[in-house]
C-alpha positions as CSV (number, residue, x, y, z in Angstrom):
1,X,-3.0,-3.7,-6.8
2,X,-2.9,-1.8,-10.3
3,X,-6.6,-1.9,-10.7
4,X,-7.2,0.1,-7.2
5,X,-7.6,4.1,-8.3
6,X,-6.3,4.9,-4.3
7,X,-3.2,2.9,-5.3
8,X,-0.9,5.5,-6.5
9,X,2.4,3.8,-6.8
10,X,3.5,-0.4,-7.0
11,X,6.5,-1.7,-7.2
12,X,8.0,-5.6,-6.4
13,X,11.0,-6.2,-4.6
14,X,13.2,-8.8,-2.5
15,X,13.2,-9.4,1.0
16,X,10.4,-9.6,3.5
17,X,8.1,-7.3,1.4
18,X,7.6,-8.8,-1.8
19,X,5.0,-6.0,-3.1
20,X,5.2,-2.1,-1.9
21,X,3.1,0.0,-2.6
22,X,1.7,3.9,-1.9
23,X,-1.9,4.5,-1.4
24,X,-4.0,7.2,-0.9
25,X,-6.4,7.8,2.0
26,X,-8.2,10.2,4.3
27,X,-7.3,8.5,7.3
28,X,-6.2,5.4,9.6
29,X,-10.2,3.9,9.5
30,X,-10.2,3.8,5.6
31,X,-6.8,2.7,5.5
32,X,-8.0,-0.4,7.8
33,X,-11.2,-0.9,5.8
34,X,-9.2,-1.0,2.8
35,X,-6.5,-3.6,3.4
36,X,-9.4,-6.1,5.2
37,X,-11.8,-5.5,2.2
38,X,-9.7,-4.9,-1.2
39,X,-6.1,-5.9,-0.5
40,X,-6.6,-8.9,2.1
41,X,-9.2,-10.7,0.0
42,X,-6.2,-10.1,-3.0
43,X,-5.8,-13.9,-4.2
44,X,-2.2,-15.3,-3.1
45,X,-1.9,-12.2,-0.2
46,X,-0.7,-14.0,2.8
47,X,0.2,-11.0,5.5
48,X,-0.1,-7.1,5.3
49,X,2.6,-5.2,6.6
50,X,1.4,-1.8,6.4
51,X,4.3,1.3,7.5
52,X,2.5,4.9,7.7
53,X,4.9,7.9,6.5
54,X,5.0,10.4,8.6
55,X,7.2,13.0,7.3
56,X,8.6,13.4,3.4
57,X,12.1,14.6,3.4
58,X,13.0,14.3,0.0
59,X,11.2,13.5,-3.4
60,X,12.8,14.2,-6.5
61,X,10.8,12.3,-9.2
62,X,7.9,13.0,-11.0
């Protein structure tokens, strides 16, 4: 996921989503092309969860 330049942030953690990550798009349509042509074909990447934030309420690094 490091190598994509739309991948802004990555991070591993427990439970159900092993991999999180933030990622730059225009929209919903490049956000679908991306995951079924960069991330799905991603050697060991079983299912994609993605989760869409809507609103930022707080962000106090960088």
């Amino acid at each position: 996921m490091t190598e994509f330049s739309e991948v802004k942030f990555v991070a591993t953690s427990t439970g159900d989503h092993m991999i999180m990550t933030e990622i730059w798009l225009k929209d919903g349509r490049e956000l679908g092309k991306f995951i079924a042509e960069k991330i799905g074909r991603l050697e060991g990447v079983q299912r994609v969860c993605p989760a869409v934030i809507m609103e930022k309420l707080k962000d106090s690094c960088g």
